[in-house]
C-alpha positions as CSV (number, residue, x, y, z in Angstrom):
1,X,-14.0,-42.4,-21.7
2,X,-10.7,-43.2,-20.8
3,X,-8.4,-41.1,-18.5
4,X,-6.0,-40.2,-20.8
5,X,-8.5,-38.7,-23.2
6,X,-10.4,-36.7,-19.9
7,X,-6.8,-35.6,-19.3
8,X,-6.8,-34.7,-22.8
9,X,-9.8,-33.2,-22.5
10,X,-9.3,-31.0,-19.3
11,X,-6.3,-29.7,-20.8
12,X,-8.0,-28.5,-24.3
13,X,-10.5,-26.8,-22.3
14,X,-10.2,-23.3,-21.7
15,X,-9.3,-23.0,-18.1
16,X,-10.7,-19.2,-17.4
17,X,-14.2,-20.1,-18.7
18,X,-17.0,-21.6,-16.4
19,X,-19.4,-24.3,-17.0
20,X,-22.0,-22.1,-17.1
21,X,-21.4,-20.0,-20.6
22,X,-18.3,-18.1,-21.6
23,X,-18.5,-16.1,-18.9
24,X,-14.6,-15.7,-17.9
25,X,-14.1,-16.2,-13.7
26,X,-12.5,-13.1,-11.9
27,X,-9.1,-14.1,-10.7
28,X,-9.3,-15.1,-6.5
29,X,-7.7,-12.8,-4.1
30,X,-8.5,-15.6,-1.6
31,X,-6.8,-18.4,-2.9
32,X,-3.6,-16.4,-3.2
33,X,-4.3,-16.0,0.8
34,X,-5.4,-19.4,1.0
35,X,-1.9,-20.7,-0.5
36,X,0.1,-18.9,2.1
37,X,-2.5,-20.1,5.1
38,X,-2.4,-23.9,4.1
39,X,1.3,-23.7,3.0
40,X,2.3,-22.3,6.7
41,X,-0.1,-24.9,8.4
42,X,1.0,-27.8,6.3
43,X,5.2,-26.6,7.0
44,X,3.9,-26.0,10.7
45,X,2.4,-29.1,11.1
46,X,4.9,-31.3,9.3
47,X,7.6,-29.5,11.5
48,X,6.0,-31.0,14.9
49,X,5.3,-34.0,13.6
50,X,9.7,-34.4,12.6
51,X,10.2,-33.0,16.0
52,X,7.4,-35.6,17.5
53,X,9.4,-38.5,15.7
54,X,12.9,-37.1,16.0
55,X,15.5,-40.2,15.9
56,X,18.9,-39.8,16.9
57,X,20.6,-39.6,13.6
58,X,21.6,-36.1,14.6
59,X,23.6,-37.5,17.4
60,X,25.1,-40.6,15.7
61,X,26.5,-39.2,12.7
62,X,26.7,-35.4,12.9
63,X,28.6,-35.4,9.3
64,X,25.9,-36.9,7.6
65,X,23.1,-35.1,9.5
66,X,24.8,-31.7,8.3
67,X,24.8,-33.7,4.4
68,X,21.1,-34.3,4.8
69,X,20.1,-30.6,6.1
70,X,22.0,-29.3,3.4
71,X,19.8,-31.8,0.9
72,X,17.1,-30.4,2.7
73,X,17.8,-26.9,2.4
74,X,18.3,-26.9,-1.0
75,X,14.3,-28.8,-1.2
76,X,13.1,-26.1,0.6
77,X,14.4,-23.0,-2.0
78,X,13.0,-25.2,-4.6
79,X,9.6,-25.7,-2.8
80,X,9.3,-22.1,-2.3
81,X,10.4,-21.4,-5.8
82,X,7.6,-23.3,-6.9
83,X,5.0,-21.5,-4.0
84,X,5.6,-18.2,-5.7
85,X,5.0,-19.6,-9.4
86,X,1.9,-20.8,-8.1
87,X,0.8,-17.5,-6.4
88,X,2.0,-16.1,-9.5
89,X,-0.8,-18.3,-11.4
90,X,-3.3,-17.6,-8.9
91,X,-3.1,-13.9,-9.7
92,X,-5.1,-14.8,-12.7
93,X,-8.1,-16.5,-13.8
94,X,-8.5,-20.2,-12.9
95,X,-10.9,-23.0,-12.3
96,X,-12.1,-24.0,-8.8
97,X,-10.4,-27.6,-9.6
98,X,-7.3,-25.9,-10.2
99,X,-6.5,-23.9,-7.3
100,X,-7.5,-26.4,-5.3
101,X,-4.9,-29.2,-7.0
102,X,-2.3,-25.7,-7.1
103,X,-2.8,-24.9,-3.4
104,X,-2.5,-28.9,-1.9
105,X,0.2,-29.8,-4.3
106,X,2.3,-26.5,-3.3
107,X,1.7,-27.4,0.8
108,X,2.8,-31.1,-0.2
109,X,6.3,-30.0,-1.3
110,X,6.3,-27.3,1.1
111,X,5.3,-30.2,4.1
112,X,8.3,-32.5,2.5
113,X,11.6,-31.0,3.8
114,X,9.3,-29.6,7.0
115,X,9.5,-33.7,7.9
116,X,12.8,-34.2,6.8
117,X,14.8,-31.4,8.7
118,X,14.2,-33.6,11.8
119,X,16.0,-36.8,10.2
120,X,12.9,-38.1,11.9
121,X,10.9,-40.0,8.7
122,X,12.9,-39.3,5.4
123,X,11.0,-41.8,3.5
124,X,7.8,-39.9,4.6
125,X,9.5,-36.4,3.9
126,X,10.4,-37.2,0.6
127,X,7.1,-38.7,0.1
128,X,5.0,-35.5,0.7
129,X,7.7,-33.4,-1.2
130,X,7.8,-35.9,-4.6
131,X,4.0,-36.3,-4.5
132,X,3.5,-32.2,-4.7
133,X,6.5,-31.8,-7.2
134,X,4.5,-34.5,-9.1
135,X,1.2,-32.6,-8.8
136,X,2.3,-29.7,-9.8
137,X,4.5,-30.8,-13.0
138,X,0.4,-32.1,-14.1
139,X,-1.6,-29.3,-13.3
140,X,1.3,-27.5,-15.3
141,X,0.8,-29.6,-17.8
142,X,-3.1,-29.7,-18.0
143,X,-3.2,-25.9,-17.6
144,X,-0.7,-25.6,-20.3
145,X,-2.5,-23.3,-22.9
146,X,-3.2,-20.6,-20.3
147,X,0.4,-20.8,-18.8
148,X,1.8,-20.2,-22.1
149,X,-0.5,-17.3,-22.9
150,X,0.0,-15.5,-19.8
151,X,3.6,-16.3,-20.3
152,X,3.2,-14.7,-23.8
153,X,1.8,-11.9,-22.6
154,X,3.9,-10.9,-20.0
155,X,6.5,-10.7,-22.6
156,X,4.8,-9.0,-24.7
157,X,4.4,-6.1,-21.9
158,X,8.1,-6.3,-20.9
159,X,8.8,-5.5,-24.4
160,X,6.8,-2.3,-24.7
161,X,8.4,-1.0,-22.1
């Protein structure tokens, strides 16, 4: 089987039932915590390891260290933007495989700009940031048919209102 067609496959399978029957899975308080643990550790420990490596960019070129921050700030609102889509998809049913790939991929773009403030290792900043925004964009795409149902629903709710 090739891995396009067990992509293929993973994403035509219904995410919210187990291997073990139809027996839908129970939405995971946990990994909602567990996304806000690893995504602290991971921003904590990417942090010290900018301020381990610091160069001095900041003190050779203040105007374009104030350019890069600025980049970097705008990384993070878009990191954390996608942190609370995926707690918002962790409030629901999901496959062990999938909160996993959700949790690491969210701490990945989360770790990115953590790197980066320090000017220290941009290449590795951007990296860690890219690699999550790229796991994400596929588990979004493989978990497509619940996203859009949920998605569905929630609009259908808003619209009773």
């Amino acid at each position: 089987m090739s891995h396009v067609s067990r992509l293929q496959q993973l994403a035509t399978a219904p995410i919210s039932s187990t291997a073990q029957g139809d027996k839908p899975e129970r939405p995971r308080p946990a990994a909602r915590i567990a996304l806000v643990v690893v995504g602290m550790l991971a921003a904590g420990a990417a942090f010290q390891l900018g301020a381990a490596r610091a160069a001095g960019l900041a003190q050779d070129d203040t105007g374009l260290a104030t350019v890069i921050r600025f980049m970097v700030a705008t990384k993070v609102a878009i990191a954390l933007g996608l942190a609370m889509l995926v707690e918002r998809r962790l409030r629901h049913a999901a496959n062990p495989g999938l909160v996993v790939g959700l949790i690491l991929s969210a701490a990945l773009a989360i770790a990115g700009p953590a790197v980066m403030w320090h000017l220290a290792d941009l290449r590795l900043g951007a990296a860690f940031y890219y690699s999550g925004l790229a796991g994400l964009s596929l588990l979004a795409w493989l978990d497509r048919g619940t996203i859009s149902a949920l998605l569905a629903q929630t609009v259908a709710r808003r619209r009773h209102r």
